[in-house]
C-alpha positions as CSV (number, residue, x, y, z in Angstrom):
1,X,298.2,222.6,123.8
2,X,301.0,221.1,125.9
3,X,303.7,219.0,124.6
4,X,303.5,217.1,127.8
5,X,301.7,215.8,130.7
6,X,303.1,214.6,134.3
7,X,301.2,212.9,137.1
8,X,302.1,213.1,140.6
9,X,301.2,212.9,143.9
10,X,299.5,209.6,143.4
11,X,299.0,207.6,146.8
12,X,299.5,204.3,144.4
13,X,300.9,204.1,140.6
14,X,299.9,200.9,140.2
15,X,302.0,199.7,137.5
16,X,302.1,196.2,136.2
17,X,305.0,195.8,134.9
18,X,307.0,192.8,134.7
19,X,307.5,190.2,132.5
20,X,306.5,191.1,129.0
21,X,303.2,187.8,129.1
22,X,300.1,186.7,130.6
23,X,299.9,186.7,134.5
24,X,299.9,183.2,136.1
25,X,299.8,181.8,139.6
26,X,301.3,184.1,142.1
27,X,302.2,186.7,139.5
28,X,298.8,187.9,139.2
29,X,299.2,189.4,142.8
30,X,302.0,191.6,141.3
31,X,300.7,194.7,140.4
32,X,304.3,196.4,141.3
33,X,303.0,199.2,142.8
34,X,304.8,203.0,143.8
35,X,304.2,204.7,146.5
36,X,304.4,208.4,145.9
37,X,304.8,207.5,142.2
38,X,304.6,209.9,138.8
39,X,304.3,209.4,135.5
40,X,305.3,211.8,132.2
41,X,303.5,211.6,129.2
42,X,304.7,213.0,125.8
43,X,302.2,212.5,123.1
44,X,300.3,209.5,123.0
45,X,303.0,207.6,124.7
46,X,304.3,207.3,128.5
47,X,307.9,208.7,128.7
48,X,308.5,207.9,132.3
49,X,307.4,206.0,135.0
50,X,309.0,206.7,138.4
51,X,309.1,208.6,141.8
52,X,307.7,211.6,142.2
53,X,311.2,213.2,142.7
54,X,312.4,211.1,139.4
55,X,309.6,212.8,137.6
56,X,309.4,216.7,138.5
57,X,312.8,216.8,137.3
58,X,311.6,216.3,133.7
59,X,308.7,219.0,133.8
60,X,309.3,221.5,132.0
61,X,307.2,225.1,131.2
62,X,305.5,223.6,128.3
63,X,304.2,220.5,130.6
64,X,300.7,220.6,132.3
65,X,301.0,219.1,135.6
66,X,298.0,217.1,137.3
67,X,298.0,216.6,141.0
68,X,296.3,213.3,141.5
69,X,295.7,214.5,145.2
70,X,297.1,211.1,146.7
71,X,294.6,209.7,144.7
72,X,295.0,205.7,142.7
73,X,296.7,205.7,139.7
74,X,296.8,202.9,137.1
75,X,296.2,201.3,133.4
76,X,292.7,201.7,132.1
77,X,291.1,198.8,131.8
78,X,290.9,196.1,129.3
79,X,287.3,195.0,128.5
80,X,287.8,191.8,126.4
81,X,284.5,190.8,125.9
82,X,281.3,193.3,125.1
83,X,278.4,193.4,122.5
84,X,278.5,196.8,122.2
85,X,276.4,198.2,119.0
86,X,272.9,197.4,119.3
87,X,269.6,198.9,119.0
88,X,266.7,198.6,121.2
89,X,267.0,197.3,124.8
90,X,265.9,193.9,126.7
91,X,264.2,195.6,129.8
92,X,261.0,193.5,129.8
93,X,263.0,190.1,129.7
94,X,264.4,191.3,132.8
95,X,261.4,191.9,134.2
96,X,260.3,187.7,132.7
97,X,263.7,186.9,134.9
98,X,262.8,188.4,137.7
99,X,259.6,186.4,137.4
100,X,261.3,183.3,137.3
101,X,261.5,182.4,133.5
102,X,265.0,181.6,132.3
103,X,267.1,182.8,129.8
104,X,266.2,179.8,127.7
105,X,262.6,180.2,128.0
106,X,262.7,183.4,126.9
107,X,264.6,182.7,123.4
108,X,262.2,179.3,123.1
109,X,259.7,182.4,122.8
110,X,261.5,184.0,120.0
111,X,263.2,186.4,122.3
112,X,267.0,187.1,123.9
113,X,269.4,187.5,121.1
114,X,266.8,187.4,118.4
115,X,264.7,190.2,119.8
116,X,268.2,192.7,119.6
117,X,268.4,191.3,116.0
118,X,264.8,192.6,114.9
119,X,266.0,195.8,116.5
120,X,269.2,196.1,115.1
121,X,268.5,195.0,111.3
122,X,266.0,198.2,111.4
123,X,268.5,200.6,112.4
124,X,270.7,202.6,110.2
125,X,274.9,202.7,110.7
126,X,274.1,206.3,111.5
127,X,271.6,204.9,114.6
128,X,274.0,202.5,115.9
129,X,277.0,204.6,116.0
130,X,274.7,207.7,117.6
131,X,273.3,204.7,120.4
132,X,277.0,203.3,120.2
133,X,278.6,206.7,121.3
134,X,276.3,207.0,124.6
135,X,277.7,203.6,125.7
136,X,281.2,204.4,124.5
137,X,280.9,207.2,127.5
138,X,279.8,204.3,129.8
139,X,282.9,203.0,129.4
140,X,285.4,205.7,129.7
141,X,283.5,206.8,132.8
142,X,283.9,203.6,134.5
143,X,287.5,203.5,134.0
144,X,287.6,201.5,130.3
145,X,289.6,202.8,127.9
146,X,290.0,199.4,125.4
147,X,287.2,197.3,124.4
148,X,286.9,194.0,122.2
149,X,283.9,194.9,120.4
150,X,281.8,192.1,119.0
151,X,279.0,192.3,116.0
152,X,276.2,189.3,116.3
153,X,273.4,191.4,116.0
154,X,272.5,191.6,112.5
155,X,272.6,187.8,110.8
156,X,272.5,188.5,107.6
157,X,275.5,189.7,105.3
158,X,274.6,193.6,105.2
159,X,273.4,193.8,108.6
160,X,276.6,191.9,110.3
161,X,278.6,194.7,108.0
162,X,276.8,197.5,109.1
163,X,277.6,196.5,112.4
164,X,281.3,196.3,111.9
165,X,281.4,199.5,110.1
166,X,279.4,201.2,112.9
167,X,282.5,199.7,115.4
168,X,285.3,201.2,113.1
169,X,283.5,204.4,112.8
170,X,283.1,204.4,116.7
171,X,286.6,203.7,116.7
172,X,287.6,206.6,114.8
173,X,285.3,209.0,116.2
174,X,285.0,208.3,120.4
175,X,288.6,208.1,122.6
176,X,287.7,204.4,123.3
177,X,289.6,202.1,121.4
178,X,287.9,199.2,119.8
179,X,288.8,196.1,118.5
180,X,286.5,194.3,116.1
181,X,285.4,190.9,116.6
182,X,283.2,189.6,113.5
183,X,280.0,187.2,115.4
184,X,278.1,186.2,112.8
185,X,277.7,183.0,114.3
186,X,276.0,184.1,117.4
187,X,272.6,182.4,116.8
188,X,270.6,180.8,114.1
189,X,268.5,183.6,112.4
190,X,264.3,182.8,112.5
191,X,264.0,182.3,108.6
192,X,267.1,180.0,108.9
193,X,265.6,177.2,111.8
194,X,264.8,174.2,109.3
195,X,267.7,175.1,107.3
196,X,270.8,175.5,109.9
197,X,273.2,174.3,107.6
198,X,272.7,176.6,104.8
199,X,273.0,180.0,107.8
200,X,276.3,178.1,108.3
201,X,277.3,178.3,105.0
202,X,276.1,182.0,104.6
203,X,278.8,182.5,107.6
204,X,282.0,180.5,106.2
205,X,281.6,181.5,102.0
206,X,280.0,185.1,102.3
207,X,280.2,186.9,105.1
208,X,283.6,185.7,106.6
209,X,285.4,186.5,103.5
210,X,283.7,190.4,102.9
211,X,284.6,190.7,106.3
212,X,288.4,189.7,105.7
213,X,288.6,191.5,102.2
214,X,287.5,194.5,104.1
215,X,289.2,194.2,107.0
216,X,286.5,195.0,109.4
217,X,287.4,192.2,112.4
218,X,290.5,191.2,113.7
219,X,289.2,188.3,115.1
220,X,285.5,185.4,115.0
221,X,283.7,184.4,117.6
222,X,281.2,181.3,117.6
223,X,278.5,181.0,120.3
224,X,279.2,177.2,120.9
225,X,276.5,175.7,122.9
226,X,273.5,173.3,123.2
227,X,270.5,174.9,120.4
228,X,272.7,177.4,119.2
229,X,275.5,176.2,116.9
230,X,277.4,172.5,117.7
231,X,281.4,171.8,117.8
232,X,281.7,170.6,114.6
233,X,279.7,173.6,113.6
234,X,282.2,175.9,115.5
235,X,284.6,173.9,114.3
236,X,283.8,174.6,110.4
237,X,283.4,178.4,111.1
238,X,286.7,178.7,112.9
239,X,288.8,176.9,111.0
240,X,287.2,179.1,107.7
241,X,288.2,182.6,109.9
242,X,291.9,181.1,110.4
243,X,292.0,180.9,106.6
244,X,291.0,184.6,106.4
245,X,293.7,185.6,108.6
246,X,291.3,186.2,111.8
247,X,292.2,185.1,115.2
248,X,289.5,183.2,117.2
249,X,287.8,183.2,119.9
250,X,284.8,181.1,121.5
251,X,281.5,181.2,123.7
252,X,282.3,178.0,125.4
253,X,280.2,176.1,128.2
254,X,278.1,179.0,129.3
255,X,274.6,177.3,129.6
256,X,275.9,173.6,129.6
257,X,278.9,171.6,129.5
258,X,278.8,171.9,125.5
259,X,282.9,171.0,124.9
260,X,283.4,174.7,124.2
261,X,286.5,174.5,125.9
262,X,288.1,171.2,124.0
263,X,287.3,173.0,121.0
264,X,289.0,176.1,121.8
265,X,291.6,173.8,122.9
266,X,292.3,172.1,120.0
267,X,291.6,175.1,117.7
268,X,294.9,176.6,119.7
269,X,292.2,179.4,119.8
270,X,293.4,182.9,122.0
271,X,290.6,182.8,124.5
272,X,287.7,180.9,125.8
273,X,284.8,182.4,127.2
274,X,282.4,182.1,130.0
275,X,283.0,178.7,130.8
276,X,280.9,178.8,133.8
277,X,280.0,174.8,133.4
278,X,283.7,173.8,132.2
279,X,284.7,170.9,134.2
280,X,288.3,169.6,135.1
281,X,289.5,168.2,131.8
282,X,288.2,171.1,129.9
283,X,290.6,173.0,132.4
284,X,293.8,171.2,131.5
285,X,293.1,170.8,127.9
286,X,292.8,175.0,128.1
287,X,296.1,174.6,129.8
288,X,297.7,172.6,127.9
289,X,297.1,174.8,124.7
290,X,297.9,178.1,126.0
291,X,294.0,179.4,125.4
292,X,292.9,182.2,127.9
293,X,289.7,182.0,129.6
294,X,287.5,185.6,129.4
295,X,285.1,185.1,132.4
296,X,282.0,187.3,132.7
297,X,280.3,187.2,136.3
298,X,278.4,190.1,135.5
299,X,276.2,187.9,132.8
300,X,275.6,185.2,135.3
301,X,275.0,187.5,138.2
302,X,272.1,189.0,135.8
303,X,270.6,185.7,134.8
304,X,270.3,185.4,138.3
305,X,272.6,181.7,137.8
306,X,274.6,180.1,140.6
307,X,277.0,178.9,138.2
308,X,279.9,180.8,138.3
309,X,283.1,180.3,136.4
310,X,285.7,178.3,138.9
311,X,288.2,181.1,138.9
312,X,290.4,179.9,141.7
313,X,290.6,176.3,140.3
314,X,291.7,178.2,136.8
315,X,294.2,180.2,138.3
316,X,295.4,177.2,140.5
317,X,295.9,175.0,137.4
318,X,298.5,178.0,135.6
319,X,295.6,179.8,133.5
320,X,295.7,183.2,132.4
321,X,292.6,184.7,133.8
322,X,290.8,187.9,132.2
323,X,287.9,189.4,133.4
324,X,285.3,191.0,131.2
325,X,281.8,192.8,131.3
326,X,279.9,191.1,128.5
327,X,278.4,194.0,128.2
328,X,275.1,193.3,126.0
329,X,271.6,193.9,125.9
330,X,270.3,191.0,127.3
331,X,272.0,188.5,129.9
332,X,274.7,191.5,131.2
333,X,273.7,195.0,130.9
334,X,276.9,196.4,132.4
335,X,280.0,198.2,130.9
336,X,281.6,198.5,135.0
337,X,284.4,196.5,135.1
338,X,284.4,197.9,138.7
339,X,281.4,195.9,139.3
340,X,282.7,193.1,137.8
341,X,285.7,193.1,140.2
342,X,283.4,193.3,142.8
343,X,281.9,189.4,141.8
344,X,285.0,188.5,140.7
345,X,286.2,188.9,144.7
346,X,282.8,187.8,146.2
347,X,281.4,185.4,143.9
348,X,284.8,183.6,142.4
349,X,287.0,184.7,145.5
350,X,290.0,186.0,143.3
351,X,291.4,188.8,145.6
352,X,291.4,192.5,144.6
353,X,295.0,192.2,142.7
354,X,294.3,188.9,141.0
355,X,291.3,190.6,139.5
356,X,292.5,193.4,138.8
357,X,295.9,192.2,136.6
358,X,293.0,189.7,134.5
359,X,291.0,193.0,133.9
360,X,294.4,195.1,132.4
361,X,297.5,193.2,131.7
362,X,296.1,190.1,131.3
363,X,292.7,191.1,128.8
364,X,295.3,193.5,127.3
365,X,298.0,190.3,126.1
366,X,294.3,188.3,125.2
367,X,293.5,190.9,122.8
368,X,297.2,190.6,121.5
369,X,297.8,194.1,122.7
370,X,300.3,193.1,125.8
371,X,303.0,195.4,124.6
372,X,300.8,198.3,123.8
373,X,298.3,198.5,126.8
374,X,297.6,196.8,130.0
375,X,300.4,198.4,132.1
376,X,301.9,201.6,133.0
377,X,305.6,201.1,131.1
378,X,308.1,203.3,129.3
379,X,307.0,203.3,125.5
380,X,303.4,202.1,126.3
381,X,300.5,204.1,125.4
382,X,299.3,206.4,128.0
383,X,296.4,204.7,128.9
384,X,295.4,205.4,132.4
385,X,293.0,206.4,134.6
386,X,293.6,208.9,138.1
387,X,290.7,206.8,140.6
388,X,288.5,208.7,143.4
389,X,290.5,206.4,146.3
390,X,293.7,206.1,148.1
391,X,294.5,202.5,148.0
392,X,293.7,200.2,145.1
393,X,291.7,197.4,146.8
394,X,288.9,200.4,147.1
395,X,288.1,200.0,143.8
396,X,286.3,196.3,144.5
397,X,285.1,197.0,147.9
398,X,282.9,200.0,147.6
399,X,280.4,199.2,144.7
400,X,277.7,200.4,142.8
401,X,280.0,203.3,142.2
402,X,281.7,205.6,139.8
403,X,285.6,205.7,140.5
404,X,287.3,207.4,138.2
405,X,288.5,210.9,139.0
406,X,290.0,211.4,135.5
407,X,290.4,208.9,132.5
408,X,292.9,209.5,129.8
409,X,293.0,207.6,126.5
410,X,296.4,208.1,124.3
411,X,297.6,210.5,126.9
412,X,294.8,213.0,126.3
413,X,291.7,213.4,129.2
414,X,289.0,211.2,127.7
415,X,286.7,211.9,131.2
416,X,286.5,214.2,133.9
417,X,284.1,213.6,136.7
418,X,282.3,216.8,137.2
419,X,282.9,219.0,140.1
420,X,280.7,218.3,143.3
């Protein structure tokens, strides 16, 4: 095997780098971007990232060379928000959507989130890992090489673990890189409606603290919302997961104006998100703390909602924007963060660059990865994907489609699209 790999002949390395934080205001239009750029990869790691001419001068015998053809070249992306180990699939809701019942409706029904659960509490680790794997490929073929990886489906205290384990074993065993999220608080369970206080406590004295002794999450989630678990609910969960050592993060404000964002706010928590009915103040008190909102356009897009997040008004106001697939089973059944640029230009009106530094720098410092992944720097890993087009904006603009030419995860090919 070769001790090193070099890059060249890419129309566009598009880089990133800059300042080592978040992308605000007019730096998210930065993606510093090479013409005729090159990059050497030794190991897991980049080495160098420069001219073409810069570069070749460091290949050596035992280097492969890839000729990107004049091709795109830039970070993989950052998907900091999925659900992705589940069993069973939501197709028939669609199909109740599409006949004009909402998403509330449906889980008024007994369906949505709890339908996934019935699913996934009958399926073995071994089951969600093999199902986990064939949406790990999703992924890396769209151009994803780091996902934040929720639980949520499961409820109970085995069944939340399983679904952790199956995300560290996915982890180890598939080039995409994971990084747990423990979302045990993601509904109330059916045998726990009359008693919603007790499921609470089920959350915050026994499963947060296997969860931390076992080191299965880095960070909680709460799904904070009307009929699904209150602030000061959120507020008792989170505050137990800080104790454990576990960063947080919130669904805030995604079917009403529930004060998600205040609480993530005052919780000083590392994201917020959806936020699609976050008003003004909820803005600035996101501002104010530093909090950076995770918007998903793909899950209102499916639900077929008019109510998307107000992108440009965030970005206006300082915020550090990320973009993310929610991919799930039920209100966004998408793992393209392609696509999701796409509504993230049409539907929010960020332009292509803005969009893409809140899908890769910016999801990368959310995650707490900044200095690791998210741009194509000296030292960083080699995270990086070769795209089927000659200038970036491409990647927004024609839809629908597969990109990636070649995806590499920790400097070794992760994805090759197959010869025509």
């Amino acid at each position: 095997m070769p001790e090193s790999l070099a890059i060249v002949n890419c129309s566009q390395l598009v880089t990133l780098a800059g300042a080592r934080r978040p992308r605000t205001g007019g730096d998210l239009r930065q993606l510093t971007i090479l013409e005729d750029g090159a990059l050497f990869v030794r190991g897991e790691c980049l080495e160098a990232v420069g001219r073409r001419r810069e570069i070749e001068s460091l290949i050596t015998s035992d280097c492969e060379v890839v000729d990107a053809e004049k091709r795109v070249v830039m970070p993989g992306f950052v998907d900091a928000h999925t659900h992705p180990v589940f069993a069973g699939i939501r197709a028939n809701e669609f199909e109740q959507r599409a006949s004009g019942a909402t998403y509330r409706e449906i889980a008024a029904r007994g369906g949505g989130i709890r339908t996934t659960v019935r699913a996934t509490r009958n399926a073995s680790q071994n089951d969600l890992v093999k199902i986990g794997k064939r949406y790990a490929d999703w992924f890396l073929r769209t151009g994803t090489t780091t996902i934040e990886a929720k639980s949520g489906y499961g409820l109970t205290l085995e069944d939340e673990l399983k679904i952790l384990r199956a995300i560290k074993q996915l982890d180890d065993e598939t080039p995409l890189r994971y990084v747990p999220t423990f979302l045990g608080a993601h509904d109330i369970p059916t045998e726990y409606q009359s008693r919603r206080q007790t499921y609470v406590n089920l959350v915050i004295n026994e499963m947060l603290p296997r969860v931390a002794q076992e080191k299965l999450a880095e960070y909680c989630d709460v799904f904070c919302e009307e009929g699904v678990f209150t602030s000061d609910e959120s507020w008792e969960i989170l505050s137990a997961a800080r104790c454990h050592g576990l960063g947080l993060r919130v669904h805030a404000d995604q079917l009403s104006l529930s004060g998600g964002a205040k609480l993530a706010a005052e919780l000083n928590c590392a994201t917020a998100d959806h936020l699609e009915h976050t008003d003004a103040t909820g803005i600035v008190a996101l501002k104010a703390a530093k909090v950076q909102p995770v918007l998903l356009p793909g899950s209102v897009y499916a639900l077929g909602s008019p109510d998307y997040p107000a992108a440009r008004e965030m970005i206006d106001a300082g915020l550090a924007v990320v973009l993310a697939t929610d991919f799930n089973p039920g209100s966004s059944p998408v793992p393209s963060m392609t696509m999701i640029l796409s509504l993230a230009c049409t539907q929010m009106k960020m332009t292509p660059a803005e969009a893409i530094s809140a899908s890769t720098i910016n999801a990368a410092y959310s995650l707490g990865r900044g200095d690791e992944i998210g741009s194509l720097e000296k030292g960083k890993r080699a995270d990086f994907v070769i795209h089927d087009a000659s200038d970036y904006r491409e990647l927004p603009y024609f839809f629908g489609i597969e990109h990636p030419w070649r995806v590499y995860a920790s400097g070794k090919l992760a994805y090759q699209k197959p010869d025509r």
